[in-house]
N, C-alpha and C positions, 0 to 999 in steps of 0.2 A: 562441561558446562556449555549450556547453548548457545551462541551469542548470535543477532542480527545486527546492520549493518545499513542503513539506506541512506540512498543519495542522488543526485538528480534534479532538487530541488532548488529555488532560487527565483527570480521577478521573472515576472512576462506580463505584456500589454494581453487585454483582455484579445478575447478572439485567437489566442496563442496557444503554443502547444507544450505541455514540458513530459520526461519519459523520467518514473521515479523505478530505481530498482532494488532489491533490497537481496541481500544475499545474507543464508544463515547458517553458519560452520556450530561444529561440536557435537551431532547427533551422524551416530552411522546407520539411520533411518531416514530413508526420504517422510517428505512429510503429510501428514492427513490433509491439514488444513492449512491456509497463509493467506493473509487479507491486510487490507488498509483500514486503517482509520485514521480521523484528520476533526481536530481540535482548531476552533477559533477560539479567540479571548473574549471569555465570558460565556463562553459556549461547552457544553458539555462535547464529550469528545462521542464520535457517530461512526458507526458503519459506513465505509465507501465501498466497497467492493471486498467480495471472498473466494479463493477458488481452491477444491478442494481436488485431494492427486487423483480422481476422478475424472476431472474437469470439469466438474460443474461449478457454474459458477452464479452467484449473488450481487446485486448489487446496490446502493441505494437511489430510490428514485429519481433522486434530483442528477443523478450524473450519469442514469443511461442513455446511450446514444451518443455520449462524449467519454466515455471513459471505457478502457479494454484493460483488461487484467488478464495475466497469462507468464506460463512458466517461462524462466530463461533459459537459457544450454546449458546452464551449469545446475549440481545437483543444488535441491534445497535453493534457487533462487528464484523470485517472483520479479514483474514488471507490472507498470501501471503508465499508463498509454492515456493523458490525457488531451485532449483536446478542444478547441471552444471552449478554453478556458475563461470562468466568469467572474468579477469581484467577490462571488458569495463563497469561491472555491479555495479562497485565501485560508490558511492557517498552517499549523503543524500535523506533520501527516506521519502517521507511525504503523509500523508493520511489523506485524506477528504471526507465529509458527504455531503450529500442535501438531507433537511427536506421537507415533505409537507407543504404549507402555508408561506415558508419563502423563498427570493429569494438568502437567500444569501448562499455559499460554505463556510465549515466550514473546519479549515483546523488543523492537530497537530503540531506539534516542530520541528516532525524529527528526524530519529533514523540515525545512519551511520551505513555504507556498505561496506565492507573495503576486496575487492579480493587480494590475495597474489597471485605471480608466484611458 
């Protein structure tokens, strides 16, 4: 069973920087696909950033130019490199996997994100 794992999260004054990472054990495949998404309250949960074992990567408008996604040293883990952090950037941010051979999106818990003015 696949599990993910993220952490990193926690307050910072606007203008700040936090590094979210997310590590995901149980597949003896590296992975296709691994991306953020990030939920406010009341808000439907959105695309942040995706990067595929290509490298290509995605991201959603409002947080290019301040946000860097990219693999870690270890297998199967991603990082998320925010920076000029904004109050709009606040919520729960959650990170998932897609394995070869299996159709389903693997997804973790969710670390929070918490922008101060």
């Amino acid at each position: 069973q696949v599990h993910l794992v993220e952490s990193g999260g926690g307050l910072v004054q606007a203008g700040g920087s936090l590094r979210l990472s997310c590590v995901a054990s149980g597949s003896i495949f590296s992975f296709n696909r691994m991306g953020w998404y990030r939920q406010a309250p009341g808000n439907q949960r959105e695309l942040v950033a995706a990067l595929t074992s290509g490298g290509i990567t995605n991201y959603a408008d409002s947080v290019k130019d301040r946000f860097t996604i990219s693999k870690g040293n270890r297998k199967n883990t991603l990082l998320l490199q925010m920076d000029n952090l904004q109050r709009e950037d606040t919520g729960t941010y959650y990170c998932y996997a897609e394995f070869p051979g299996s159709p389903s999106r693997f997804w973790g818990q969710g670390t929070q994100v918490t922008v101060s003015s």
